[in-house]
N, C-alpha and C positions, 0 to 999 in steps of 0.2 A: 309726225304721227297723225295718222287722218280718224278722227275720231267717230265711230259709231256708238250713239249711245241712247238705245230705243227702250232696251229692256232694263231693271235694276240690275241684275249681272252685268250688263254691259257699261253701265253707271261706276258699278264698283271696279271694275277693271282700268276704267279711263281714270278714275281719282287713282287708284292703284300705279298706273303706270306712272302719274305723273310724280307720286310720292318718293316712288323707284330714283328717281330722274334727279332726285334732293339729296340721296344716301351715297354716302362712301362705299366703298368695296365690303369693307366689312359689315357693313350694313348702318351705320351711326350715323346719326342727323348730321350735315353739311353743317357746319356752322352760319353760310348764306346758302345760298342757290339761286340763279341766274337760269328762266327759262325761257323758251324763243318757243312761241305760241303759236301755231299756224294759223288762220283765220277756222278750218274748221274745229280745230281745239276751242277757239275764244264762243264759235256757234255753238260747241257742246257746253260749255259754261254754261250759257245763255239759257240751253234749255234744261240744263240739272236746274237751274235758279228757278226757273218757273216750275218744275217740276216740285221742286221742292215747295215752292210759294203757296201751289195748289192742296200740298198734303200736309201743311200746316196745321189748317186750321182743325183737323182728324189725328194728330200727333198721338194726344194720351190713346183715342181708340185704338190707334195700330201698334203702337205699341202694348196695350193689352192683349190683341187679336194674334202678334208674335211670341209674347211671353206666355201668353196662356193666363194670365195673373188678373 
Protein backbone atom coordinates (compact mmCIF):
# COMPACT_ATOMS: atom_id res chain seq x y z
CA UNK A 1 0.00 0.00 0.00
CA UNK A 2 1.78 3.18 -0.93
CA UNK A 3 0.55 5.60 1.47
CA UNK A 4 -0.50 9.19 0.97
CA UNK A 5 -1.22 11.03 3.83
CA UNK A 6 -1.19 14.89 3.53
CA UNK A 7 -4.72 15.81 4.61
CA UNK A 8 -6.70 14.32 7.91
CA UNK A 9 -9.04 12.44 5.57
CA UNK A 10 -6.19 11.05 4.09
CA UNK A 11 -4.80 10.24 7.76
CA UNK A 12 -7.93 8.43 8.50
CA UNK A 13 -8.08 6.38 5.75
CA UNK A 14 -4.31 5.00 6.10
CA UNK A 15 -5.03 4.23 9.97
CA UNK A 16 -8.34 2.83 8.33
CA UNK A 17 -6.93 0.62 5.89
CA UNK A 18 -4.49 -0.60 8.08
CA UNK A 19 -6.99 -1.59 10.85
CA UNK A 20 -8.96 -3.29 7.83
CA UNK A 21 -5.84 -5.44 7.28
CA UNK A 22 -6.25 -6.83 11.33
CA UNK A 23 -10.01 -7.96 10.91
CA UNK A 24 -11.52 -11.19 10.04
CA UNK A 25 -14.00 -11.42 7.29
CA UNK A 26 -16.66 -10.95 9.36
CA UNK A 27 -15.22 -8.12 10.75
CA UNK A 28 -13.83 -9.21 14.40
CA UNK A 29 -10.40 -8.39 15.77
CA UNK A 30 -7.67 -11.08 14.66
CA UNK A 31 -6.66 -12.39 17.57
CA UNK A 32 -2.89 -11.31 16.34
CA UNK A 33 -1.95 -9.65 13.12
CA UNK A 34 1.16 -9.78 11.35
CA UNK A 35 1.70 -6.68 8.91
CA UNK A 36 4.55 -6.14 6.20
CA UNK A 37 5.02 -2.42 6.23
CA UNK A 38 6.32 -0.95 3.00
CA UNK A 39 8.92 1.78 3.79
CA UNK A 40 6.39 4.37 2.60
CA UNK A 41 3.81 3.02 5.10
CA UNK A 42 6.55 3.32 7.97
CA UNK A 43 7.23 7.29 6.30
CA UNK A 44 3.60 7.83 6.75
CA UNK A 45 3.84 6.77 10.50
CA UNK A 46 6.56 9.03 10.83
CA UNK A 47 4.74 11.77 9.74
CA UNK A 48 1.03 11.02 11.44
CA UNK A 49 3.59 10.94 14.70
CA UNK A 50 4.85 14.38 14.25
CA UNK A 51 1.73 15.50 12.93
CA UNK A 52 0.26 14.41 15.91
CA UNK A 53 3.27 15.63 18.11
CA UNK A 54 2.57 19.14 16.66
CA UNK A 55 -1.16 19.30 17.68
CA UNK A 56 -0.61 18.07 21.02
CA UNK A 57 0.13 20.63 22.64
CA UNK A 58 -3.65 22.45 21.22
CA UNK A 59 -5.61 19.07 22.17
CA UNK A 60 -8.36 20.51 24.69
CA UNK A 61 -8.70 23.74 22.01
CA UNK A 62 -9.59 21.35 19.15
CA UNK A 63 -11.28 19.42 20.63
CA UNK A 64 -13.64 22.33 21.87
CA UNK A 65 -13.37 23.92 18.38
CA UNK A 66 -14.94 20.23 16.92
CA UNK A 67 -17.39 19.65 19.60
CA UNK A 68 -18.66 22.98 19.78
CA UNK A 69 -18.53 22.66 23.85
Amino acid sequence: MAARVHSIKDQADFLRSLVTRTKMRDGTASAEAMLVLSPEDADAFDALAMRLDRMAPFENEIRRMVTGK
